[in-house]
N, C-alpha and C positions, 0 to 999 in steps of 0.2 A: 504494500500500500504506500501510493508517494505523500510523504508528508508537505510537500513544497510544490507547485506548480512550475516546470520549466517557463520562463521568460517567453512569452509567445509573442513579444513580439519586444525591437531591441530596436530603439530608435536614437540614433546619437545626438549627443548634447541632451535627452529631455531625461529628468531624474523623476526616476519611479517614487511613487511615493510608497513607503514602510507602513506596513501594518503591526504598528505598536498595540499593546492593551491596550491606550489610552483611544484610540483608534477603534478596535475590538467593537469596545463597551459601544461607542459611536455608531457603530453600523449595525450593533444589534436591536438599535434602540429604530432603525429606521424598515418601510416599509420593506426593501427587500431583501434585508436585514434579517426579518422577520419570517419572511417566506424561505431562505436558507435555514435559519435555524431549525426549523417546525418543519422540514424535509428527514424523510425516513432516509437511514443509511441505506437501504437498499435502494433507494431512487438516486441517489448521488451520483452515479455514474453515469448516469442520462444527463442529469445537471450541471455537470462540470464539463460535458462533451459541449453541450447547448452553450453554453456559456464561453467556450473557447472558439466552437464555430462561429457566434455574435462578435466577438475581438476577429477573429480573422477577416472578415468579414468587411468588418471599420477598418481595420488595417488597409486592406486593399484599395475602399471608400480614401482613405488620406488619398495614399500612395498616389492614387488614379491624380487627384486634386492637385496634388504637388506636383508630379508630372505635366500636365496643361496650365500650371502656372493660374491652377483656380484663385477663387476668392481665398484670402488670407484670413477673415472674420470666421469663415464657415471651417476652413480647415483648424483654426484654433478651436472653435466650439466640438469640432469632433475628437481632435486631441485631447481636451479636459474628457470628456466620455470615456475615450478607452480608457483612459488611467484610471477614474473612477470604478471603470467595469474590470478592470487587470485588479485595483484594489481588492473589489465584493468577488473577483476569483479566488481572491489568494487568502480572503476570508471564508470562503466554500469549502478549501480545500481545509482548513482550520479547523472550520465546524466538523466536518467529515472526521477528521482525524479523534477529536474529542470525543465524537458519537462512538465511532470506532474502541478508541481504548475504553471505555466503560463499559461496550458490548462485553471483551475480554475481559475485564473488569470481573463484571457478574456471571460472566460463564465459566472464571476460574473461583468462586465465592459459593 
């Protein structure tokens, strides 16, 4: 089971932002936040595939933009996205993990 999400997507000069506890607590507190949390382990892996094919996805959406020398407004606005949406990944992957070790938890108990 991967505890970390591989980097899916690696954009130079732009710093990822960290998911601190302080962080955590923050996104648990928010709608989709909420809708990870309150997700069964065993849906997780639908989740986190859904969830990496939406970043690839935007990914490509930049890329195309920056390429044609798009709008610079609209590609900034899609940049904060991914990072937000790479954050609530790398919080999926978190939760999962948690979910995870107290499975084993209570099945060694």
């Amino acid at each position: 089971m991967a505890m970390k999400p591989d980097n899916i997507f690696h954009l130079p000069g732009i710093k990822m932002p960290e998911l601190t506890h302080e962080k955590i607590q923050e996104l648990k507190k928010t709608a989709k936040g909420k809708l990870i949390t309150g997700t069964s382990i065993t849906a997780f892996p639908a989740l986190l595939k859904s969830m990496e094919a939406a970043l690839q996805e935007q990914l490509a959406q930049y890329d195309h933009i920056k390429q044609t020398n798009g709008e610079n407004a609209k590609r900034k606005m899609l940049l904060l996205e991914m990072l937000d949406d790479h954050l609530y990944l790398e919080f999926a992957y978190h939760i999962m993990f948690i979910k995870w070790r107290e499975q084993q938890i209570s099945k060694a108990s």
